[in-house]
C-alpha positions in Angstrom: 205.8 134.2 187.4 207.6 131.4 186.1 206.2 128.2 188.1 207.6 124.3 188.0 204.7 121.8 189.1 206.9 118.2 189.9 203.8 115.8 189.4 201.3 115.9 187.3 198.4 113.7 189.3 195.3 115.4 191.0 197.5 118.3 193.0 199.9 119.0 190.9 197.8 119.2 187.3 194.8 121.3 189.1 197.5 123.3 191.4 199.4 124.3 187.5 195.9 124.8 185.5 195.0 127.2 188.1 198.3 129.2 188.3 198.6 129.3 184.3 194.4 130.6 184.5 196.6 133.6 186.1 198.9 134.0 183.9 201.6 132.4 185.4 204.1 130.3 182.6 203.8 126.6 183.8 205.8 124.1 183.6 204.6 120.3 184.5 207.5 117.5 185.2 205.7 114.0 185.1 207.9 110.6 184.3 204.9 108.4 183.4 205.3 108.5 179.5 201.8 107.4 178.6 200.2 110.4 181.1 202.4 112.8 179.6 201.1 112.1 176.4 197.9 112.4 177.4 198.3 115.9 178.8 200.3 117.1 175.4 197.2 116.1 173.8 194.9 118.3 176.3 193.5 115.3 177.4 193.5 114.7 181.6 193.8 111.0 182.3 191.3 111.3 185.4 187.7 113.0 186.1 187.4 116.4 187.9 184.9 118.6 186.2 186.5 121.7 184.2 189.6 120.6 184.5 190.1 119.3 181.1 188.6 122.7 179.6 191.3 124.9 181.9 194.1 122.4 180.7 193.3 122.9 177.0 193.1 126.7 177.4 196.0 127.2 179.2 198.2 124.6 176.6 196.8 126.5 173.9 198.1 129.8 175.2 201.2 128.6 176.0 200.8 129.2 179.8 201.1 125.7 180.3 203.8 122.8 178.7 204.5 119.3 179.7 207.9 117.5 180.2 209.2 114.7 181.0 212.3 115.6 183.7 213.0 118.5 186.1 216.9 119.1 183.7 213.9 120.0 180.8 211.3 121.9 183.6 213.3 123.6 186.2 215.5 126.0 184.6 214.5 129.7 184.9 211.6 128.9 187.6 211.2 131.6 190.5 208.7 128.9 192.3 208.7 125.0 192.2 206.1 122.7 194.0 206.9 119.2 194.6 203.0 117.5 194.2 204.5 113.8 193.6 202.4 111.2 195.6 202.8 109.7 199.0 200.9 106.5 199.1 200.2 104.9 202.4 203.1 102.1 203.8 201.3 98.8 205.5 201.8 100.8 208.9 199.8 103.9 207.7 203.5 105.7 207.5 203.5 108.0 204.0 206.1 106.5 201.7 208.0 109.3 201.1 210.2 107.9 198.6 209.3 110.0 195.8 209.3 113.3 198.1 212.7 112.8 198.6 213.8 111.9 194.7 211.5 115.0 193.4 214.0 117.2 196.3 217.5 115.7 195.0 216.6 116.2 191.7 215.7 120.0 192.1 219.5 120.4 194.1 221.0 118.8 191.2 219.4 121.0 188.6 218.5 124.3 190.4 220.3 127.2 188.6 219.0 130.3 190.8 217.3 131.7 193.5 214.1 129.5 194.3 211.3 129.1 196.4 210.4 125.3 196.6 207.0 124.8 197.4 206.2 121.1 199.8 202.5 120.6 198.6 202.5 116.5 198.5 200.5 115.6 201.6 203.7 114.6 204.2 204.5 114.2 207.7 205.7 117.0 210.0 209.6 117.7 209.2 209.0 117.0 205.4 209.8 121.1 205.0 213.2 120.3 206.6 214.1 116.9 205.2 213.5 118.6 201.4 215.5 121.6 202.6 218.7 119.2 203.6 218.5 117.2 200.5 218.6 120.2 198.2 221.6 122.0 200.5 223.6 118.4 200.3 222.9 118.8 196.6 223.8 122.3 196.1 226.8 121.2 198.0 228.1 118.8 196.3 227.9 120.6 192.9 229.8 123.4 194.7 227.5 126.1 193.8 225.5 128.6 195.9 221.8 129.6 195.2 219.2 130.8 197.8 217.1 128.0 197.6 214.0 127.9 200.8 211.5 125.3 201.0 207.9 126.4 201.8 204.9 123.8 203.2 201.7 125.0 201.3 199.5 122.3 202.1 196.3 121.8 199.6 192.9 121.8 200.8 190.9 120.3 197.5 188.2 118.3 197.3 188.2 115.7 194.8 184.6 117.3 192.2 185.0 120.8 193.5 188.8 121.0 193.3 189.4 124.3 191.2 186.7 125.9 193.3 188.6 124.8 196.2 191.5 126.0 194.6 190.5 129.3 193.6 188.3 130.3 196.1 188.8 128.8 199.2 188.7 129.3 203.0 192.7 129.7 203.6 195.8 129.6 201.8 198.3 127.8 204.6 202.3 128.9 204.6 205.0 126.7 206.5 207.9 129.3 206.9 210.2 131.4 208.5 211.6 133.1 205.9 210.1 136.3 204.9 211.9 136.3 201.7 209.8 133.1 200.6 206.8 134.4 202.2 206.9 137.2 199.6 207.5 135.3 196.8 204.5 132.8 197.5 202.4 136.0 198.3 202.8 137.5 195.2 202.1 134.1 193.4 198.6 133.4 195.2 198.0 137.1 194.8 194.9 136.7 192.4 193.6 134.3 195.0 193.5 136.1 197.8 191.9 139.6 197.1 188.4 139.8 198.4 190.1 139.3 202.1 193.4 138.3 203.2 193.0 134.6 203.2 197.1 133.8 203.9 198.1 132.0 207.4 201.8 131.7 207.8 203.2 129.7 210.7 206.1 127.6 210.9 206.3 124.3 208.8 205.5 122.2 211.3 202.0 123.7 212.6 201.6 123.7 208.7 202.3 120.1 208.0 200.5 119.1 211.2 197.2 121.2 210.0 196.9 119.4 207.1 196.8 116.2 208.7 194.2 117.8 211.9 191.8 119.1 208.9 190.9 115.8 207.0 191.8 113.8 210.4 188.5 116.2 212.0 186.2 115.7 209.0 186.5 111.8 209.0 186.0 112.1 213.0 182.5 113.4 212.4 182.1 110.9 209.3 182.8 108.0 211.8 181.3 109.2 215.1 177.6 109.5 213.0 178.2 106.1 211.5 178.8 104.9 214.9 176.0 106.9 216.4 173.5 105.6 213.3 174.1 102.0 215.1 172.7 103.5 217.8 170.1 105.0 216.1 168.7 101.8 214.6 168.8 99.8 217.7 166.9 102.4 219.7 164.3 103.2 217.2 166.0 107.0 216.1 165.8 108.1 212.8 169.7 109.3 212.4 168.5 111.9 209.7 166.5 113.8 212.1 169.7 113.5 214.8 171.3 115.2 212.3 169.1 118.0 211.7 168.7 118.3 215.3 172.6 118.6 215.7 173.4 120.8 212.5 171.6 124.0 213.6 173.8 124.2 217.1 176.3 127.2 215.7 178.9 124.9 217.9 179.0 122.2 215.6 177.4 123.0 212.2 175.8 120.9 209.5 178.8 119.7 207.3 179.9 116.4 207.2 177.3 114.6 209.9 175.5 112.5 207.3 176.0 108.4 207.8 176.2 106.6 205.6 178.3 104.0 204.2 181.7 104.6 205.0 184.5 107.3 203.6 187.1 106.2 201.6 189.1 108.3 198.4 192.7 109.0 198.5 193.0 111.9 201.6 190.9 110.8 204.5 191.7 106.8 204.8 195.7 107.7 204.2 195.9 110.4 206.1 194.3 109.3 209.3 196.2 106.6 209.3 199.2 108.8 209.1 198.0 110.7 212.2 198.1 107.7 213.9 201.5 106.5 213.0 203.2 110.0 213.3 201.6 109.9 217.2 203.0 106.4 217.2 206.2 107.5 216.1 206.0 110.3 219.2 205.9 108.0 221.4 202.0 108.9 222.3 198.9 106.7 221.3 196.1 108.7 219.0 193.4 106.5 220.3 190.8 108.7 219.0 191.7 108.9 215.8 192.5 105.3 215.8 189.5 104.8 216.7 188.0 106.9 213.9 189.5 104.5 211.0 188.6 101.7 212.9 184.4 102.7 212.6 185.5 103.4 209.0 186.4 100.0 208.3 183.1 98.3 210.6 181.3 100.9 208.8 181.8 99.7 204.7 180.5 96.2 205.8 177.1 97.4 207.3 175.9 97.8 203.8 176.7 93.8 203.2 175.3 93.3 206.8 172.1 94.0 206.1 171.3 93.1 202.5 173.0 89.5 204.3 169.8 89.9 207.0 167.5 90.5 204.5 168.2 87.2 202.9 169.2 85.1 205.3 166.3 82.9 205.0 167.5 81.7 201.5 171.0 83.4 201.4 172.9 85.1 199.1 174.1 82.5 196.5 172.4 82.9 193.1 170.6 86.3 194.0 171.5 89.3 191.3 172.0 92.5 193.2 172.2 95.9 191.5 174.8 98.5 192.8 174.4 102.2 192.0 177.4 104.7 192.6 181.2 102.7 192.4 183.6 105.8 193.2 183.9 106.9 196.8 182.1 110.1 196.4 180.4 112.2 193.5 181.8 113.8 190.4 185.2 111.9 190.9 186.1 108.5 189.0 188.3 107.8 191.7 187.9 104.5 193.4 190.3 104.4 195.8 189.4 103.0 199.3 185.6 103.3 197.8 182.8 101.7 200.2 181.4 100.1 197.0 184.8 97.7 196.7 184.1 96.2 200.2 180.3 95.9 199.4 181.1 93.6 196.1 183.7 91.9 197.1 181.6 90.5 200.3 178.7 89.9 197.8 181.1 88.2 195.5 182.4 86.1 198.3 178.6 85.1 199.9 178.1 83.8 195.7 175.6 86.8 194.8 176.4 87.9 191.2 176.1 92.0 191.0 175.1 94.3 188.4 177.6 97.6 188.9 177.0 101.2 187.5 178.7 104.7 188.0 178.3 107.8 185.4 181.9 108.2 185.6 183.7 106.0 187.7 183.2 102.2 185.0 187.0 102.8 183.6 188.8 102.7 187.2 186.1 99.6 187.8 187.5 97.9 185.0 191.2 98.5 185.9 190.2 97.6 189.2 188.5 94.2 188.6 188.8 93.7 184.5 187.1 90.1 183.5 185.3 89.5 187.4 183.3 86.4 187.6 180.2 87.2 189.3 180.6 90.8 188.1 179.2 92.6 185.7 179.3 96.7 184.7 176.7 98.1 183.5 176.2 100.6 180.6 173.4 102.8 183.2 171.3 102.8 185.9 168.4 100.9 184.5 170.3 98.3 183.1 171.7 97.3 186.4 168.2 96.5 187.3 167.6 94.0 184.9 167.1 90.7 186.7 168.3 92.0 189.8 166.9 91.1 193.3 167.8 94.1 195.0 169.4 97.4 194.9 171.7 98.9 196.8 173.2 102.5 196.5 176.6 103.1 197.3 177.4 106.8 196.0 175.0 110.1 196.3 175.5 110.8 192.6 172.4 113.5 191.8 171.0 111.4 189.3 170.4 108.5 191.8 168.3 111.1 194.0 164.9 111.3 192.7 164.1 107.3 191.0 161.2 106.3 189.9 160.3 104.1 192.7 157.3 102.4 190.7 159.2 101.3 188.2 162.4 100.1 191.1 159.4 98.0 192.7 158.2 96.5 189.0 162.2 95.4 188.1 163.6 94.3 191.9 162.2 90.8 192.5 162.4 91.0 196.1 161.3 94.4 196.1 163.8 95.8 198.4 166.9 98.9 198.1 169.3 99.5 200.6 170.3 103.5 200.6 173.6 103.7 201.8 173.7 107.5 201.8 170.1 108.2 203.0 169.3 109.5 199.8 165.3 109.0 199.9 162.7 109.4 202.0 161.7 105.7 203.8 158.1 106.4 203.4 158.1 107.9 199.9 159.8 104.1 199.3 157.7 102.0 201.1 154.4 103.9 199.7 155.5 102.4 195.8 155.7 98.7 197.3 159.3 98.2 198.7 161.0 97.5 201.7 163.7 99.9 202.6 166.8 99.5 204.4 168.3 102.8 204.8 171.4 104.1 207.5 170.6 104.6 211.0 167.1 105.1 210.4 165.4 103.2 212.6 
């Protein structure tokens, strides 16, 4: 099929790698000059592993093309998807500001039948707010093309997105036309062939599942931070709560770990459009209020307790080492990251910190550039040198297994703070240092 991809950030460059894999011809529209010359170049101006590789493949075979404006993109395509951002408004409403351009733009250049695909992250009724912009298009050029707009909400986790992509649980359709059904059958075809893995339901239960999916995975994120408070002032060990809880077939194992908080760009955003879209309802979503208000308690427990720990002498003048900086593993992405609210309250209580991520020390530097107080580190050892403390922020797999002998000969005060319960308390303790883990009381 011939396939237009509006947006080429983290949907919309792995959703067109991953059709063009297929065979698909791919077309990417992206406006920001200095990413598009990036991508002509094979090069993906972010981190998600294989992505890069599929890219360069694809360009080479010319499955897949970059350009700057949906006039240059558009014509010819059978499919478009619309995967332009929707950053969070101070209420938590999604600014859907780009939704909208990326719709008038396809009425003013559409030149057949099409199937537009909504895959940007929106509230319910984005399906029919793209449909009327493109009809009042189409109408005012005084031309007639069957044009139906599809919600296909993505489902990708940032480090495992292709996986996600190409093999995951369900492929959701928004629509009532069968016509457009069809179509975006027969384009996630090689997708879906070990067993039928298509939902279709109206655009609204499809817009709205989106939302309940990452809005139910940060609800068990925040209810086992909250119970790991709990756990510590009780004497629990909030590791073996969570094995205890994981094997019960009702709730399962995933996502029950405390830790220090979840940020990135899906959960924190889209919780807080939950809320705002019950808002705008006329209801209160005080549970999932609730949920983002544990989240944001949560990312200052880590400064909480290395603040305890010193409290005797305080914070000013002490060095303390941070491992992990992006919100999660094999992702440079920084946004909403625990690790921001941990330095910055360091900063502010006149510690100085020694910062390293394997992948994430670009986005730190656009994020903080020349920081006084702050500096990032080359790799993990280096952020020990004349550090008081460690803390670890991110569950990379090369933080996992330390050598704790050498931690206790380089920490002058002998102490780590494991703000994903990464290591064993006693495995810690036996090599000479005191450990401050995450509901493990």
């Amino acid at each position: 099929m011939r396939v237009t991809v509006i947006g080429a950030g983290y949907v919309g460059l792995v959703t067109a790698a991953c059709f063009a894999d297929v065979g698909n011809t791919v077309v990417c529209v992206e406006r920001d000059p200095q990413r598009i010359a990036a991508l002509r170049k094979a090069q993906v101006p972010f981190y998600e592993p294989g992505l890069s590789e599929l890219v360069a493949r694809n360009a080479q075979a010319s499955r897949m093309r970059f350009v700057e404006d949906v006039a240059q993109g558009l014509p010819g395509a059978q499919v478009c998807f619309i995967a332009v951002g929707t950053p969070p408004l101070p209420s938590g409403q999604a600014d859907m500001s780009q939704v909208r351009g990326a719709a008038a733009e396809i009425g003013r250049c559409v030149d057949g039948p099409l199937v537009v695909v909504q895959k940007s992250t929106a509230p319910v009724g984005t399906v029919a707010m793209v449909q009327g912009i493109i009809d009042q298009e189409l109408a005012a050029r005084g031309v007639q093309h069957w044009v139906r707009v599809v919600s296909n909400p993505e489902f990708l986790k940032e480090g495992s997105a292709i996986d996600d992509f190409t093999r995951g649980d369900r492929i959701v359709l928004g629509s009532r036309d069968e016509r457009a059904v069809a179509v975006m059958r027969e384009l996630y075809r090689p997708f879906n062939r070990n067993h039928e893995k298509i939902m279709v339901m109206d655009p609204a239960s499809s817009e709205l599942t989106k939302y309940a999916a990452n809005t139910m995975l940060a609800t068990r994120i925040s209810f086992m931070n909250e119970l790991a408070r709990l756990a510590e002032a009780v004497g629990a060990d909030i590791e073996q709560v969570r094995l205890g809880m994981g094997v019960d077939q009702r709730i399962g194992s995933h996502f029950l770990y405390a830790g220090a908080g979840y940020g990135g760009s899906c959960f924190p955003k889209d919780v807080k459009a939950l809320a705002f879209m019950a808002r705008e309802a006329g209801l209160r979503a005080e549970l999932t209020e609730a949920v983002d208000s544990v989240n944001q308690r949560q990312k200052q427990r880590m400064f909480e307790k290395i603040a305890a720990h010193f409290a005797a002498d305080g914070l000013r003048g002490k060095t303390i080492a941070v491992w992990g900086l992006a919100f999660k593993p094999n992702t440079d992405d920084m946004r909403d990251a625990p690790a921001i609210d941990l330095i910055e309250a360091l900063l502010a209580a006149g510690a100085r910190v020694r910062a390293f991520d394997p992948v994430a020390m670009e986005s730190a530097r656009r994020l903080w550039g020349e920081r006084e107080g702050l500096e990032l580190v080359a790799d993990a050892p280096s952020a020990l040198e004349g550090a008081d403390a460690l803390a670890v922020v991110t569950e990379w797999h090369a933080f996992r297994s330390p050598d704790f002998e050498q931690l206790a000969r380089s920490l002058k005060a002998r102490v780590v703070f494991d703000g994903r319960n990464l290591w064993e308390p006693a495995s810690v303790r036996a090599a000479g240092l005191s450990y401050h883990g995450i509901g493990r009381g």
